[in-house]
Backbone bond lengths (Angstrom), bond angles and torsions (degrees), N, CA, C in turn:
res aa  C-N    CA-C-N  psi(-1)  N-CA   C-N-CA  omega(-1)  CA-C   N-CA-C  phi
1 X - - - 1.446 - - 1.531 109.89 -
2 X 1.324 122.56 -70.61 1.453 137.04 158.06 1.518 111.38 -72.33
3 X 1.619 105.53 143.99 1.594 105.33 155.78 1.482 96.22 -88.19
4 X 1.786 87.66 175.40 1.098 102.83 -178.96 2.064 124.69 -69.89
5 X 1.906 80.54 -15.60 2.020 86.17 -178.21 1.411 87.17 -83.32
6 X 1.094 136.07 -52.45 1.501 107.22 -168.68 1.381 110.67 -60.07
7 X 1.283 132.62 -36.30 1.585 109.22 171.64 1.341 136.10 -27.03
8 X 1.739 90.72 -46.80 1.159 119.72 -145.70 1.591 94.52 -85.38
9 X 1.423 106.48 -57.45 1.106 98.46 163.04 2.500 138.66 -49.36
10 X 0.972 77.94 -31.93 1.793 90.90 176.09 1.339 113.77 -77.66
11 X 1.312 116.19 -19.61 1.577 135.44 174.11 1.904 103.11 -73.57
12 X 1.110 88.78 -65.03 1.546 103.95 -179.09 1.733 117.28 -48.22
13 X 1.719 95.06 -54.99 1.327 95.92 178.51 1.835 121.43 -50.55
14 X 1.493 98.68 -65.16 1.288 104.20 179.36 1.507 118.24 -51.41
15 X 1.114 124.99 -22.94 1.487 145.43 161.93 1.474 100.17 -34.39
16 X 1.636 111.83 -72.34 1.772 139.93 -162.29 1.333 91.98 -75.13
17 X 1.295 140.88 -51.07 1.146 134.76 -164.12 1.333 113.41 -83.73
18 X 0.861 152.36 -2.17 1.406 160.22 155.57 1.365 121.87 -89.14
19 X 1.381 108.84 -43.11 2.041 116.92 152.60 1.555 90.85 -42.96
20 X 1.313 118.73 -87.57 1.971 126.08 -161.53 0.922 98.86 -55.44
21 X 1.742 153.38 -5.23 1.153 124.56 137.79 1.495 143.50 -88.22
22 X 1.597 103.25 -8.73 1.501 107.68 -173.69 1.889 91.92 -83.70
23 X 1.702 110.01 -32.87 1.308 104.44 -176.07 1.600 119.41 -51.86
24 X 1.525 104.22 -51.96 1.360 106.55 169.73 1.460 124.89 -42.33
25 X 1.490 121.29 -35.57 0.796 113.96 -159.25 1.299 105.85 -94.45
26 X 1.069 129.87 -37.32 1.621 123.61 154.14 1.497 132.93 -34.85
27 X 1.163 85.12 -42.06 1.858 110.40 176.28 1.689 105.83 -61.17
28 X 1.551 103.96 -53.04 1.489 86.96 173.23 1.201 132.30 -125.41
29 X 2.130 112.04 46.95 1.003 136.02 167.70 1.225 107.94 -40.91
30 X 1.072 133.55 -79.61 1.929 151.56 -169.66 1.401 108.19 -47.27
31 X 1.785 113.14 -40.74 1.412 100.42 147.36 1.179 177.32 -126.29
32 X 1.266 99.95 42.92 1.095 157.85 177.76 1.827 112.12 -76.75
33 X 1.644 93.88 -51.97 1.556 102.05 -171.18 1.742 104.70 -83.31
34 X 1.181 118.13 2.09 1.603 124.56 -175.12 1.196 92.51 -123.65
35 X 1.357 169.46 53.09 1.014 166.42 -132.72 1.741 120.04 163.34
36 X 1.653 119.87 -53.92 1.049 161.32 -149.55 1.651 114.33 -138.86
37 X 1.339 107.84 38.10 1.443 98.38 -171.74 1.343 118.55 -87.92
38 X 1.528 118.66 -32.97 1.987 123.70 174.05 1.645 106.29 -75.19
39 X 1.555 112.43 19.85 1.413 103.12 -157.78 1.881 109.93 -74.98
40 X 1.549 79.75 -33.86 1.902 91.64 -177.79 1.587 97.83 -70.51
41 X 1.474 136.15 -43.58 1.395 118.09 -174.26 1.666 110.13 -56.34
42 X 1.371 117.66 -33.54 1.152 117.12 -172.89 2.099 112.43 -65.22
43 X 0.940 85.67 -62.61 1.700 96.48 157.90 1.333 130.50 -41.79
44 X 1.654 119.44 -37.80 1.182 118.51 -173.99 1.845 96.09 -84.18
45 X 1.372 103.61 -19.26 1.804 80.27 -178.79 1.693 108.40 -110.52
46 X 1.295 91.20 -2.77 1.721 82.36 162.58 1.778 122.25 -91.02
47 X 1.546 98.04 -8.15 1.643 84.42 154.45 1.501 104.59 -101.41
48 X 1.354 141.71 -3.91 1.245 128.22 149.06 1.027 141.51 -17.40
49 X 1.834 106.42 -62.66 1.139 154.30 153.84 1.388 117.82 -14.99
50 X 1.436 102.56 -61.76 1.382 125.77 -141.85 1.942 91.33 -102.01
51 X 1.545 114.17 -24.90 1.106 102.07 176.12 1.708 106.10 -93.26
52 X 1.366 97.45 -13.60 1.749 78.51 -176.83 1.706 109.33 -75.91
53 X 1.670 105.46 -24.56 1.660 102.76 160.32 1.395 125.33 -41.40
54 X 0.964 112.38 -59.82 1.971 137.86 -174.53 1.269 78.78 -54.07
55 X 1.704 138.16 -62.48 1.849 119.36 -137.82 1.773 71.34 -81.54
56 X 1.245 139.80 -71.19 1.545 123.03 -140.85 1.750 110.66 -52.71
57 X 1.561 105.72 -49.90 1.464 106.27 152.80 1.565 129.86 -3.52
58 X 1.356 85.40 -79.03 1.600 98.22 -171.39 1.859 114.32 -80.56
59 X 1.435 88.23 -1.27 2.099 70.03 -177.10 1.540 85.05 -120.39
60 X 1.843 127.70 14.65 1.347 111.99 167.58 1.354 110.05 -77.59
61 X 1.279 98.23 -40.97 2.067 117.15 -178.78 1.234 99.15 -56.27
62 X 1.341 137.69 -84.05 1.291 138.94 -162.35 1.732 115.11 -69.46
């Protein structure tokens, strides 16, 4: 199905591409965290949200 260079190659890539992204992301940890600071409150109630959907859901059905 595959040769063996494309393996080799798709191995590699995802290899490089995941280095250049964890790097980035270190790189712009600090600003990121001054930038983005209410970001987790916003998140914590939009999966709130999303579970109090799921509980009404499930005790409308049953």
């Amino acid at each position: 199905m595959f040769s063996t260079g494309q393996i080799i190659f798709a191995v590699l890539f995802v290899i490089v591409f995941a280095a250049v992204i964890l790097s980035s992301y270190v790189k712009d940890k600090k600003l990121h965290s001054k930038n983005y600071k209410g970001v987790k409150w916003v998140g914590i109630f939009f999966m709130t949200f999303i579970i109090i959907l799921f509980c009404i859901k499930y005790f409308i059905k049953n």
